[in-house]
Structure formats: C-alpha cells, structure tokens
NURO-531444 format. One record per residue (C-alpha): residue in three letters; x, y, z. Coordinates in steps of 0.2 Angstrom, whole numbers, plus 5000, padded with zeros to 4 digits. Example, Ala and Ser with C-alpha at 12.3 -4.5 7.8 and 13.67 -1.06 7.14 Angstrom:
// residues 2
{res = ala, u = 5062, v = 4978, w = 5039};
{res = ser, u = 5068, v = 4995, w = 5036};
// end
This chain:
// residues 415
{res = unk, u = 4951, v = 5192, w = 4416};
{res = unk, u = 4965, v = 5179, w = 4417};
{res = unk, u = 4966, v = 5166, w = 4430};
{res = unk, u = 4984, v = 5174, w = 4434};
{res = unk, u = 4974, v = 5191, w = 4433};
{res = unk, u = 4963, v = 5186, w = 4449};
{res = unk, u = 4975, v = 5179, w = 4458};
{res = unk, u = 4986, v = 5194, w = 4457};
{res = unk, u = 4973, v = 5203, w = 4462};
{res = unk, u = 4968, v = 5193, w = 4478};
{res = unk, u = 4976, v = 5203, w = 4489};
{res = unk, u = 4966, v = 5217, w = 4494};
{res = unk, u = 4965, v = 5232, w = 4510};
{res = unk, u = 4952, v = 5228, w = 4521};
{res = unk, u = 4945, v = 5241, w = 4532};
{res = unk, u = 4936, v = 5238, w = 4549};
{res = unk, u = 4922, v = 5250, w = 4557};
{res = unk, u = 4919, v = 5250, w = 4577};
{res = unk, u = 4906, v = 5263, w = 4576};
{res = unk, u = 4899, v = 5268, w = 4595};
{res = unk, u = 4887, v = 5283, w = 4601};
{res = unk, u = 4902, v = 5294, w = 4603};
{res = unk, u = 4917, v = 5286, w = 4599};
{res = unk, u = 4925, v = 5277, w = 4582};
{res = unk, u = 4937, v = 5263, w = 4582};
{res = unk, u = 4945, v = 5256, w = 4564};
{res = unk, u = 4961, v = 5247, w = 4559};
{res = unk, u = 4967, v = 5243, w = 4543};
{res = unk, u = 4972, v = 5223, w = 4537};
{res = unk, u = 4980, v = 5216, w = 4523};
{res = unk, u = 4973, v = 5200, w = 4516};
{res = unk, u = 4974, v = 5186, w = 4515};
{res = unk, u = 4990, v = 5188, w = 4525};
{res = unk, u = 4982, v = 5196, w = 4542};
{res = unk, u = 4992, v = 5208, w = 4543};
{res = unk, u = 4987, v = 5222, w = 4553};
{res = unk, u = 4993, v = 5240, w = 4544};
{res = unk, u = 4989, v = 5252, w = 4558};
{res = unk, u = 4972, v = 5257, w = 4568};
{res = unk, u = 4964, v = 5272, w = 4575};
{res = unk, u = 4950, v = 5279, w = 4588};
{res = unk, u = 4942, v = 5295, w = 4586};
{res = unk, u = 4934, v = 5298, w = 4606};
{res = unk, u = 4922, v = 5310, w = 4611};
{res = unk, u = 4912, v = 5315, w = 4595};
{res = unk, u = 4903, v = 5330, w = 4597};
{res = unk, u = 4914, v = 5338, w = 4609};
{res = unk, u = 4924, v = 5354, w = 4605};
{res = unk, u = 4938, v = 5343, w = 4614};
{res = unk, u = 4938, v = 5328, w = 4603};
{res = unk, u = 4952, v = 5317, w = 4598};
{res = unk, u = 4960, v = 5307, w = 4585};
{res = unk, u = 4973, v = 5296, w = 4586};
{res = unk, u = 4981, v = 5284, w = 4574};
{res = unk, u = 4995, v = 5274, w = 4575};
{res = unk, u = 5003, v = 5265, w = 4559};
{res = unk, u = 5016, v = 5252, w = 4565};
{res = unk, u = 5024, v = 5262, w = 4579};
{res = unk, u = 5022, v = 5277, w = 4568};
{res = unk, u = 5008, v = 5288, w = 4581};
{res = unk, u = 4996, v = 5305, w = 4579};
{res = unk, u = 4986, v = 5312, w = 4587};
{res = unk, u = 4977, v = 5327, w = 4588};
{res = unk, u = 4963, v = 5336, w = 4598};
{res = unk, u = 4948, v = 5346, w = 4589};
{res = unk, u = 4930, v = 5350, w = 4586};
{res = unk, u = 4923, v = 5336, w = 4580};
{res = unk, u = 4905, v = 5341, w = 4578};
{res = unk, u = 4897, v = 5325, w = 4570};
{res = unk, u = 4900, v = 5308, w = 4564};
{res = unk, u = 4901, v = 5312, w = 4547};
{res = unk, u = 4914, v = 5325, w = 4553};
{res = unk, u = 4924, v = 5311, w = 4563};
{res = unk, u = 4924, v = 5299, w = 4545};
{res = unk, u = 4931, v = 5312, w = 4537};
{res = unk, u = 4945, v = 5315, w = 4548};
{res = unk, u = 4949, v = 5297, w = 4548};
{res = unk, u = 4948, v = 5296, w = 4528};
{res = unk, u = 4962, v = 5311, w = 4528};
{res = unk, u = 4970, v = 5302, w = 4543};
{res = unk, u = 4971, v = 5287, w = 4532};
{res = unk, u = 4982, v = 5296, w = 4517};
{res = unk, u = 4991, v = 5308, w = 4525};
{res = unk, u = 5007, v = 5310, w = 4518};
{res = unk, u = 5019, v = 5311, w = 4535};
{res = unk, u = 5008, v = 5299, w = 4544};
{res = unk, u = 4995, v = 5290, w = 4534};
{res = unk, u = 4991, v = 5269, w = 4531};
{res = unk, u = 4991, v = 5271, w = 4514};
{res = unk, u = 4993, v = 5282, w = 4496};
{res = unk, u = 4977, v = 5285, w = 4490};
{res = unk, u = 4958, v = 5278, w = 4497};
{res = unk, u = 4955, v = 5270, w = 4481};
{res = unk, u = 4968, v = 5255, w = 4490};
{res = unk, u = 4952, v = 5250, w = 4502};
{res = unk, u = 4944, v = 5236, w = 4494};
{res = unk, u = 4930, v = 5234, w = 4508};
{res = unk, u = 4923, v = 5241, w = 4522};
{res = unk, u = 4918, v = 5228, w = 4537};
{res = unk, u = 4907, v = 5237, w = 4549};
{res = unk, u = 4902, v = 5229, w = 4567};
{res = unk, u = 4885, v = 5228, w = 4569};
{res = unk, u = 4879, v = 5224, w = 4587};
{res = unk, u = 4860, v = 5216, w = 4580};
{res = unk, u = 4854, v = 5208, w = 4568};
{res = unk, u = 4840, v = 5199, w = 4574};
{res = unk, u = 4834, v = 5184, w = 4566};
{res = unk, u = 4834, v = 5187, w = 4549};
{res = unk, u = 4854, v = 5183, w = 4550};
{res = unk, u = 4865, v = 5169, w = 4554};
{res = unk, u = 4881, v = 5175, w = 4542};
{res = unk, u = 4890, v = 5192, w = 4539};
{res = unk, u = 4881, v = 5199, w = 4524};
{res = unk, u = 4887, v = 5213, w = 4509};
{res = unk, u = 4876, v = 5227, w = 4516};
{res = unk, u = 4862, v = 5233, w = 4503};
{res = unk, u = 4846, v = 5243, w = 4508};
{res = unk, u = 4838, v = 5225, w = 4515};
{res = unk, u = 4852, v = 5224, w = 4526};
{res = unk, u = 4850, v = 5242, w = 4532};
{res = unk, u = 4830, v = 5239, w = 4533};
{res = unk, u = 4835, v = 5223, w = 4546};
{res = unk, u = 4849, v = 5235, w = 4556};
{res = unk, u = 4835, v = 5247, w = 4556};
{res = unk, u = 4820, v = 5237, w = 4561};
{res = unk, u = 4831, v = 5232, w = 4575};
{res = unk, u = 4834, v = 5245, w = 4584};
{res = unk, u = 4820, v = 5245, w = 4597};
{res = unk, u = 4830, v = 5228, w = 4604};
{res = unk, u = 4848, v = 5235, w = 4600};
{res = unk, u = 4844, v = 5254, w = 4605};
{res = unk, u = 4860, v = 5263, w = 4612};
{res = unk, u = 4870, v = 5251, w = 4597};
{res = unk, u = 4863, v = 5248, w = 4581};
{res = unk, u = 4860, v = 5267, w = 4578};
{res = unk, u = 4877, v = 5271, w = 4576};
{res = unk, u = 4881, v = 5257, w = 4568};
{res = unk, u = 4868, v = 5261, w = 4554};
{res = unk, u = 4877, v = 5281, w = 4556};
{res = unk, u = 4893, v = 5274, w = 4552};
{res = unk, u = 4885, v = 5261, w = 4536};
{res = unk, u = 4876, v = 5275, w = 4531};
{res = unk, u = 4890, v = 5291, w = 4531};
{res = unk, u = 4903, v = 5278, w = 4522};
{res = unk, u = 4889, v = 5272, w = 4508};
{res = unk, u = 4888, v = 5292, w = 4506};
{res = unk, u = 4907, v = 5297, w = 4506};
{res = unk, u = 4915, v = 5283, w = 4499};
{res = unk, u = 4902, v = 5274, w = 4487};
{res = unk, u = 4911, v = 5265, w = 4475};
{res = unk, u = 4918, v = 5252, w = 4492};
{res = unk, u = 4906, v = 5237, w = 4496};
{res = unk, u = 4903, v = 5236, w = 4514};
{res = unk, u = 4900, v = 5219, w = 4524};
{res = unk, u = 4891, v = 5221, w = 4541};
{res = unk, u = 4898, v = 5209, w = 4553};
{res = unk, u = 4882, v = 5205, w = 4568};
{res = unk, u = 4888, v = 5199, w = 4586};
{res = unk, u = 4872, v = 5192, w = 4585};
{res = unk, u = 4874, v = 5180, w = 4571};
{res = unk, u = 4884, v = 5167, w = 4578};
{res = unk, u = 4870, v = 5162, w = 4589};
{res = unk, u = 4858, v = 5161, w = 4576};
{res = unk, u = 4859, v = 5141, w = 4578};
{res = unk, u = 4854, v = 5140, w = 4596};
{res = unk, u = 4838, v = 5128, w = 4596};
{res = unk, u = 4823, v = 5133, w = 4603};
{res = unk, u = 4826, v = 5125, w = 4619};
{res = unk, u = 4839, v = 5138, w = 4622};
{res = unk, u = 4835, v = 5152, w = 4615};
{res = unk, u = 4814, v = 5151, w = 4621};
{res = unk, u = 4810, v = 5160, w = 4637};
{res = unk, u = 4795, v = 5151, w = 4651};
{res = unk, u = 4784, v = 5166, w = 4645};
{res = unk, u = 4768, v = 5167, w = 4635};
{res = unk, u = 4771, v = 5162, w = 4617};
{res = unk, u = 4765, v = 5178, w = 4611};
{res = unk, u = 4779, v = 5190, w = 4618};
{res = unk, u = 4788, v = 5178, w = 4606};
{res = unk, u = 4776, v = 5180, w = 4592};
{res = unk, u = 4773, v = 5198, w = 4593};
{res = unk, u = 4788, v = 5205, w = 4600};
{res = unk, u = 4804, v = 5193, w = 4596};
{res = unk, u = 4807, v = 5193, w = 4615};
{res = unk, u = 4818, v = 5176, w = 4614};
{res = unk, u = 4840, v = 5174, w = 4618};
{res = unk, u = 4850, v = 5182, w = 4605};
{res = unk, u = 4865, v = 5181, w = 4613};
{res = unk, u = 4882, v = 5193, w = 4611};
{res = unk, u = 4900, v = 5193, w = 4608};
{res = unk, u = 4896, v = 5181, w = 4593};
{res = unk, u = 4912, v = 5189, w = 4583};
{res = unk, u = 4925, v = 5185, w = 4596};
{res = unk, u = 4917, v = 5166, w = 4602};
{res = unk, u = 4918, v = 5160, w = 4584};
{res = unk, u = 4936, v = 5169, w = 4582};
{res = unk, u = 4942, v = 5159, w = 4598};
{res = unk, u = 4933, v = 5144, w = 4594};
{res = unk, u = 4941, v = 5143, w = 4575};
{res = unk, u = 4960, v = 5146, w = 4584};
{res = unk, u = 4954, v = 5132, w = 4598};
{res = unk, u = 4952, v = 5119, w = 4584};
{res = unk, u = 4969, v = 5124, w = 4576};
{res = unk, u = 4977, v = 5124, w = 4593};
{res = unk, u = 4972, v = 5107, w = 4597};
{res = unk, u = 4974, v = 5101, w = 4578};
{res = unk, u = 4955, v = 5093, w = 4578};
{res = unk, u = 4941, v = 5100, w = 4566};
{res = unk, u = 4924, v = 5106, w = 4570};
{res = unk, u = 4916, v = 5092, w = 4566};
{res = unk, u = 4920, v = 5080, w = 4581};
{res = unk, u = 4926, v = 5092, w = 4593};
{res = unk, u = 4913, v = 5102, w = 4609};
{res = unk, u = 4922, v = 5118, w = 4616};
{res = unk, u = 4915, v = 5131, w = 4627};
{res = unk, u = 4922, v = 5148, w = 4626};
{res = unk, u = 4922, v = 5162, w = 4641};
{res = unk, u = 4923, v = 5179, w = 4635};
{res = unk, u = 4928, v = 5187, w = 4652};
{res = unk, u = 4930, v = 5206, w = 4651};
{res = unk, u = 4919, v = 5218, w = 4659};
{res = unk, u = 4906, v = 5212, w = 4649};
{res = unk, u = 4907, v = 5194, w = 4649};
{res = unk, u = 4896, v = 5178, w = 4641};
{res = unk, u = 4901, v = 5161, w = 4637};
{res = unk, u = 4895, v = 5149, w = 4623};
{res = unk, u = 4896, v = 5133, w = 4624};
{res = unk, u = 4900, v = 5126, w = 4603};
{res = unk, u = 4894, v = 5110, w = 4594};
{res = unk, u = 4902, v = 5103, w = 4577};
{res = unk, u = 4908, v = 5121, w = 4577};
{res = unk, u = 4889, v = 5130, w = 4578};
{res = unk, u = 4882, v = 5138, w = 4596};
{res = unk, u = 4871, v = 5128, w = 4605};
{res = unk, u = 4870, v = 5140, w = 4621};
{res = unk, u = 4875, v = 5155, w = 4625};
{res = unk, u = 4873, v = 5166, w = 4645};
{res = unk, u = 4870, v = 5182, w = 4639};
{res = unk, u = 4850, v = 5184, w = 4633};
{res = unk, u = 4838, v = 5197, w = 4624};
{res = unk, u = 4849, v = 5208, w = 4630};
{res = unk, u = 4870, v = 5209, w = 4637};
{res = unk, u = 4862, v = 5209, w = 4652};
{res = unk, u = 4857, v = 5192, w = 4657};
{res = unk, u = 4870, v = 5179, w = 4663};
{res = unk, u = 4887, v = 5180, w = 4672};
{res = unk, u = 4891, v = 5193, w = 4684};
{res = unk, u = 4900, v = 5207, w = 4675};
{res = unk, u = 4908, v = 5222, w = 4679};
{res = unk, u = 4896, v = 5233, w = 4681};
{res = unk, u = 4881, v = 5220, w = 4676};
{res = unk, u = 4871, v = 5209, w = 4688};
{res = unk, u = 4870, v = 5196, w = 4676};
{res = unk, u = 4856, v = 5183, w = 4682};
{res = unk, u = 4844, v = 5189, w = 4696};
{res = unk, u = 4827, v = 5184, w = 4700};
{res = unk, u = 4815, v = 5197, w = 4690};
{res = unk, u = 4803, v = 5197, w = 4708};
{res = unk, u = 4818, v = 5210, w = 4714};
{res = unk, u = 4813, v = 5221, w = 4699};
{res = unk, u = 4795, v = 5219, w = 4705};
{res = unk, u = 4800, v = 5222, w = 4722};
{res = unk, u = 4810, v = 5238, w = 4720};
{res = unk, u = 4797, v = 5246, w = 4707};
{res = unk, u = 4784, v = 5245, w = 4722};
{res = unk, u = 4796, v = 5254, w = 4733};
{res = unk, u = 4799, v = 5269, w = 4722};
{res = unk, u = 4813, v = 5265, w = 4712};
{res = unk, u = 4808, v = 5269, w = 4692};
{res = unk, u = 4813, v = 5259, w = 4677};
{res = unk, u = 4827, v = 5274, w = 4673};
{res = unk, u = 4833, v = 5269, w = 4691};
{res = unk, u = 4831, v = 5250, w = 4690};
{res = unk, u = 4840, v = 5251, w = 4671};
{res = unk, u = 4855, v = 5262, w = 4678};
{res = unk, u = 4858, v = 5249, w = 4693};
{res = unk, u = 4857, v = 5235, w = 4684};
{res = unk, u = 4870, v = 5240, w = 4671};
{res = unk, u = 4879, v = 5252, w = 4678};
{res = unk, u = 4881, v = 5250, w = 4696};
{res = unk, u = 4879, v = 5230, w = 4697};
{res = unk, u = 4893, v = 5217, w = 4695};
{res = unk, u = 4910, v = 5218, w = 4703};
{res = unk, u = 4908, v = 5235, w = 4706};
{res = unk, u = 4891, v = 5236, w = 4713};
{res = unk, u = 4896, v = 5221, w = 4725};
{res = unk, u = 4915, v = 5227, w = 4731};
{res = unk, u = 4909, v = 5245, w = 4732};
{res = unk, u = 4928, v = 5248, w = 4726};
{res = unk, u = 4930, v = 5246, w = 4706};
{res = unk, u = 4924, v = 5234, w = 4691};
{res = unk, u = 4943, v = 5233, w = 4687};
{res = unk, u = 4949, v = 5214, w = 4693};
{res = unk, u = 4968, v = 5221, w = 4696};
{res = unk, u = 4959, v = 5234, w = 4710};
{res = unk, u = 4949, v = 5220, w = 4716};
{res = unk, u = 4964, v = 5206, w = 4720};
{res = unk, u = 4973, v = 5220, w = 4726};
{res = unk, u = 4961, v = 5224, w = 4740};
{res = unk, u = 4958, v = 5207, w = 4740};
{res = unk, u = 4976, v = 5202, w = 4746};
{res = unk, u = 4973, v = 5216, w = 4759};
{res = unk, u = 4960, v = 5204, w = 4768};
{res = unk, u = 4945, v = 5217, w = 4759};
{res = unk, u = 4931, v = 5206, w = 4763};
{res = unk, u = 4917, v = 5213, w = 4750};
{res = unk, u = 4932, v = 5214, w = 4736};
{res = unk, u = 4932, v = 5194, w = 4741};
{res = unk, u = 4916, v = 5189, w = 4739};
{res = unk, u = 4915, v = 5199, w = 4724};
{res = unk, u = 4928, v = 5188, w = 4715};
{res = unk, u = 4920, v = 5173, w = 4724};
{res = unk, u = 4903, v = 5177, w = 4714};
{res = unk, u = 4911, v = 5180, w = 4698};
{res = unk, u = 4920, v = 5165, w = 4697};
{res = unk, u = 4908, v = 5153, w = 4706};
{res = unk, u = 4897, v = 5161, w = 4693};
{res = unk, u = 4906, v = 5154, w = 4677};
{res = unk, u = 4909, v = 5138, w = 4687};
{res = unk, u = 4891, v = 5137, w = 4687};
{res = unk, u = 4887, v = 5139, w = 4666};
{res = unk, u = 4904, v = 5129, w = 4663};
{res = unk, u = 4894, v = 5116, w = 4673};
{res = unk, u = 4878, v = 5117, w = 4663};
{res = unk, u = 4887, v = 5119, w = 4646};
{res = unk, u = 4895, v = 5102, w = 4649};
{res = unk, u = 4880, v = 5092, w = 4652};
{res = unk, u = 4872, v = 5098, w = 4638};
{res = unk, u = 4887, v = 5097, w = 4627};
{res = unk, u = 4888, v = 5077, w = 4635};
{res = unk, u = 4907, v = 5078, w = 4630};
{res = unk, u = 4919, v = 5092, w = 4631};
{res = unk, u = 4936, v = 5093, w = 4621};
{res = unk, u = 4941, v = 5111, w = 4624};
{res = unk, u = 4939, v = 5127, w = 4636};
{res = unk, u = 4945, v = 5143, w = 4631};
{res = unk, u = 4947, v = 5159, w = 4640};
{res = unk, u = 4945, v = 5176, w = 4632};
{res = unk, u = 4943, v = 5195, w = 4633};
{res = unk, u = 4952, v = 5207, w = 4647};
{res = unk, u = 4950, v = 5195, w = 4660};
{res = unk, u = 4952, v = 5181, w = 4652};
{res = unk, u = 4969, v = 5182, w = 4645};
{res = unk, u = 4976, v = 5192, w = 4660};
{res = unk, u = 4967, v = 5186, w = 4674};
{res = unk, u = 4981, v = 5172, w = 4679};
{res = unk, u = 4974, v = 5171, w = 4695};
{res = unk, u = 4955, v = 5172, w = 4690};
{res = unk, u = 4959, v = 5156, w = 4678};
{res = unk, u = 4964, v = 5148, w = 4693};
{res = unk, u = 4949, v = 5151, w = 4705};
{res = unk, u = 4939, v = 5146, w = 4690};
{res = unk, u = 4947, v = 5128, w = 4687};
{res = unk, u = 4947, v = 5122, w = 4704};
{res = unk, u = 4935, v = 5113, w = 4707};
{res = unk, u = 4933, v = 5106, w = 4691};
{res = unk, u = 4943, v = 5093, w = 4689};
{res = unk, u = 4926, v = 5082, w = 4691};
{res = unk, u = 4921, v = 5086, w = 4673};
{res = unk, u = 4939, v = 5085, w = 4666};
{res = unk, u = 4946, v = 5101, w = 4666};
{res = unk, u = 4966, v = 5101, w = 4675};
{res = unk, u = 4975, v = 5116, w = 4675};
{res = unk, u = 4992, v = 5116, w = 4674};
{res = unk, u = 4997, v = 5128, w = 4687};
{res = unk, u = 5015, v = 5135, w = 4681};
{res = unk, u = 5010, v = 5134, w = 4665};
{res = unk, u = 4996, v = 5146, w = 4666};
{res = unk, u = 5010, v = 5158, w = 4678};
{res = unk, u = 5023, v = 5157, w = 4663};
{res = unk, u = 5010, v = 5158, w = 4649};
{res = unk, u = 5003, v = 5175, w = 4657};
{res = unk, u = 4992, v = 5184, w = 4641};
{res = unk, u = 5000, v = 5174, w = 4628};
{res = unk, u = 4990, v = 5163, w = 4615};
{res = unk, u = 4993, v = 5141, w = 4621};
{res = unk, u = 4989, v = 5128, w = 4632};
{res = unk, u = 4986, v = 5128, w = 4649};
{res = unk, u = 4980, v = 5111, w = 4652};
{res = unk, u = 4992, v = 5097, w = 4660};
{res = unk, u = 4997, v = 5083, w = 4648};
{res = unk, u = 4983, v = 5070, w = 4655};
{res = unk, u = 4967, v = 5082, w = 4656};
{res = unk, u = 4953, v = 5076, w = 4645};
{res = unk, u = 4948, v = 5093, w = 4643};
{res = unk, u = 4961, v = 5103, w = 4635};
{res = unk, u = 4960, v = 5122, w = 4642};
{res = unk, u = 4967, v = 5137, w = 4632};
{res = unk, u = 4970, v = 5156, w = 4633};
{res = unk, u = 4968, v = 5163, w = 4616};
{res = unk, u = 4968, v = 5180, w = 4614};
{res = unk, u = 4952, v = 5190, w = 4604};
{res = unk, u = 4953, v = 5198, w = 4589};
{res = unk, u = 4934, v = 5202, w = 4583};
{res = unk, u = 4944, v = 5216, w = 4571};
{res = unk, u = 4951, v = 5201, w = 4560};
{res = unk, u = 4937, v = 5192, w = 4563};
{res = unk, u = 4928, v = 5205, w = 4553};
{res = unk, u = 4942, v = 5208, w = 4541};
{res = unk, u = 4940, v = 5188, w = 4536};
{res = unk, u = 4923, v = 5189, w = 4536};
{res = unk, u = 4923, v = 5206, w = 4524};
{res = unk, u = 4939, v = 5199, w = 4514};
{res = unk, u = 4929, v = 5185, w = 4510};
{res = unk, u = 4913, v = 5190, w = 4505};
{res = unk, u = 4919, v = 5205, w = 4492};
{res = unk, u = 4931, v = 5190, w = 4483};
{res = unk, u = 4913, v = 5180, w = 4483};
{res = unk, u = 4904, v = 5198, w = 4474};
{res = unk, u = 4920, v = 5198, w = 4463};
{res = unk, u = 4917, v = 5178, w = 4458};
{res = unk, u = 4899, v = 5182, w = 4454};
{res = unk, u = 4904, v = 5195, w = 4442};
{res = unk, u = 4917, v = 5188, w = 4433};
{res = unk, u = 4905, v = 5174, w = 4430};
// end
C-alpha cells in the first residue's frame, strides 16, 4: 500500500458503545475530524414497551416495541444505522471500530486497549468489584464480536486514568491482606471524562502537560474530582467504589463506617444499608425534596431550609477536596468544572469559589453569568489559578481513543 494509499484511508467511522443493564447509548464520529454523525439510545430492554430513538443531524426516529434482549436491541440499532429514510450511513461495512465503555478494568490496565479474549478475561474477572457495570459491558463486547466480527473493538475503562495514583493515594488504613487477597484499594471513576477535560484545559490555557497541575470536578449526580500532575492522576475522591467522596445526588459520599456498624446492630440489613447509601443519600436524602440542583435552588430561593443546608454540604464538600488536592498538588494552574452541575450550575460555581481566593482561585462573577454552559474561562485576568467550564464528552473521548488504536493495528500490519 502506498504512502498516499494510507493516508486516504485515515479517515475512518468510529462507533461508540454505552452498554447499561437495560438501556444502550451509541453515537457515530468521523475521524479524525470529530465530527459527530448522529447518536441513539435504546431504553428499557426487556420490556414489551421498549424504545429506540435515533437522531442523525436533526434528522429523528423513534419507535416503541418488544425488545426482548440485548442482542435484540444491537440489532435494531445495526438496522437503525442503514436504514435508508433515516439511517447514519450506506452500508455497516463503513464502521471501522467499535469503542465500547467499560466501567472496570481493574489493575491490569492504565490505557484503552483493542479487546481480545485477555481483555474480556480482565472485564470478566472484574466483575465482583464492578457488578451492576461490567456485565453488560461484557454483553454488548460480546454480542457485537458475534454480529459484527470482522470490526476490531477498543474497550475504553473509566478506571484507567487512575491507574497512576501512588500508593499513598490509592492504599486504604486496613490490613494489608484485604489488599493482597481481595484488590480492596481506590480505583477511582469518571477516568474518561477527567482526562477529556483535562487535555481541553491545557489547550484552553495554551500550556502542555508537562509543567501544568489541574484539578478537574465532575459535578453531575454522580460527582468525583481528580486532582492532575504532568498530565497523569495523582488523587481521585471517589474509591473502591462511585460511592466514596463528595456528596452526590443520591450518594452520601464520605461517612464514618461506625454508622454502618451502628445501623447494622439496630436492624437495618446490608440490602437496606446499600439502598440508603446510594439511592436515598445526597442531595436528595438531605433536602427530602429532589437530587435535581434546579429543584433545590428553587426551594432554596423560597427560604427551604433543608434544600439550604443540602447545597451548603455539596459545595463545602468540594471546597474541602479542592482544598486537599491543592496541597498535595503544591501548585495549582487550572480548575475546571464538568458534568450536569458543572457546566450549568452558575450559581453552584459560585458558592464553590468563594472562599477560595486564599489558594488562588478568583472567579470572575459576570463572566461566569454570560458564559452560562459554554466552554471558556471563568477566571479574572489576575488569578493565579486559571478556572474553566468545559463541557464533557467521554463519547469522543472514546472515539479518539478507538480511532487511534485501529490506525496503530493497521501500522502493525502493514509493517
């Protein structure tokens, strides 16, 4: 193949695989060039009332059915794909890869990967840590190797950006053998979007990784933040599991463990403990009104006094890791805000950044109003800490990471 051959042939269709318990999100990119060609979520697999929707540049369908399975929900998205009145493309053969999310990958990696069976062996072994996720991850791998064999598939770990963190933040104060025997240690989450962020930060600011510190808050309804060294993570808030660190929607976040002791002796069972702690915790637990920050600041405005305190917590809360990170970090170039909250909480950004000002963070109070949801800089002209709203796309993030390794396998054969 000619030099002139390869490079024609650079620009590939990248599919990307969001595959949950009962629901399926994808969107297709062209690359190099980012372009996003349309996306689509299939909701309520297994349900004689399930949907499909799609929607190709403004051009939308939708449809309700039985969707018994997920091989049965692939294969509605594959026909979405081609359809000829509302379709993304001619023919499948125009996918060059497949990215899949994959929420675990323990240890074993620190990099997206071409999935082979020793990737699937790690997705699998991983499941007892990774249990309501990495199963139908490892559905969706599995049914798309089966239907569409000929694509190579990348799996993309949330877990992997974290894979740097040294022992000091990543060893729990427990016996060394829970460590040993059962890999009980921080993994950390949302690795996908904090290095997507963090690579826009450094264009944003101009710098490279290699002399600049950030720390990036994914604020949603889940929520972690990840304090970034020479462009590796050094520290992230949430743990062994999503659950430990900032107060979330519905997740505590940090509590002292006695409480789990304490409620186990008065009757509550693990099932009840679980189910509190992630599903009726947070914002929502501590407001008794929603986890949804535009309900809360509206009952807020209205003098609500438990939607006050809940907002209080949640951003004395971040206040407090932004804190740590710093010291850690010794120097700070960058903040960056993220996810739902993140990018549209004008008003959150603001409770978070006062009070700051000590360690070098000065928001610029009319530019955050006017910048709203929109990707820039917050910051006023003379804060040492630059602070930035940068919108996540974990589904690009994946597309670059897939994009890249099939034109690596592609290298490898040619040579």
């Amino acid at each position: 193949m000619t030099d002139n051959a390869v490079s024609n042939d650079s620009r590939k269709k990248i599919l990307v695989i969001n595959c949950g318990s009962s629901s399926l999100k994808y969107e297709l990119f062209y690359m190099p060039d980012q372009i996003s060609i349309g996306k689509g979520l299939v909701e309520r697999i297994g349900a004689k009332n399930a949907t499909i929707s799609q929607d190709t540049q403004g051009k939308k369908y939708a449809t309700t059915c039985e969707i018994v399975d997920h091989e049965v929900a692939i294969e509605l998205l594959i026909d979405a794909l081609i359809n000829k009145d509302h379709g993304m493309i001619e023919s499948i053969d125009e996918i060059s890869g497949i990215g899949h999310r994959v929420v675990h990958g323990g240890e074993k990696y620190s990099a997206s990967t071409i999935i082979d069976d020793s990737v699937i062996k790690a997705v699998e072994e991983n499941i007892e840590i990774a249990p309501l996720h990495n199963p139908p991850n490892l559905t969706g791998i599995r049914i798309f190797e089966k239907l569409l064999p000929s694509i190579p598939q990348v799996a993309v770990f949330d877990t992997a950006f974290h894979q740097t963190l040294p022992p000091a933040a990543y060893l729990y104060g427990l016996p060394r053998e829970f460590y040993d025997k059962y890999k009980i240690r921080r993994y950390g989450f949302h690795g996908t979007s904090h290095r997507y962020v963090a690579n826009r930060a450094l264009k944003l600011m101009k710098r490279v990784a290699e002399n600049t510190n950030l720390i990036t808050c994914h604020l949603g309804n889940g929520a972690s933040i990840t304090a970034i060294a020479n462009g590796k993570s050094v520290e992230t808030s949430m743990g062994f599991t999503p659950l430990e660190g900032l107060l979330m929607g519905t997740r505590s976040g940090d509590v002292d463990p006695s409480i789990l002791i304490y409620l186990l002796e008065r009757g509550y069972t693990a099932s009840d403990i679980n189910n509190i702690l992630n599903k009726k915790s947070g914002l929502l637990g501590l407001s008794g009104v929603s986890n949804d920050l535009r309900d809360l600041e509206r009952e807020a405005e209205n003098d609500n006094k438990n939607a006050i305190e809940a907002l209080d917590v949640y951003s004395y809360r971040i206040r407090k890791y932004i804190g740590g990170y710093s010291a850690n970090l010794v120097k700070v170039d960058g903040i960056v805000f993220t996810g739902g909250i993140g990018e549209h909480g004008v008003k959150m950004r603001e409770r978070i950044c006062r009070n700051l000002e000590n360690i070098g963070l000065f928001l610029d109070y009319e530019k955050n109003k006017v910048l709203g949801s929109a990707e820039g800089i917050i910051s006023t002209p003379h804060s040492p800490v630059t602070i930035m709203v940068i919108p996540t796309n974990e589904e690009l993030q994946i597309s670059i990471d897939t994009y890249q390794l099939i034109g690596e396998k592609l290298s490898e054969y040619q040579l």
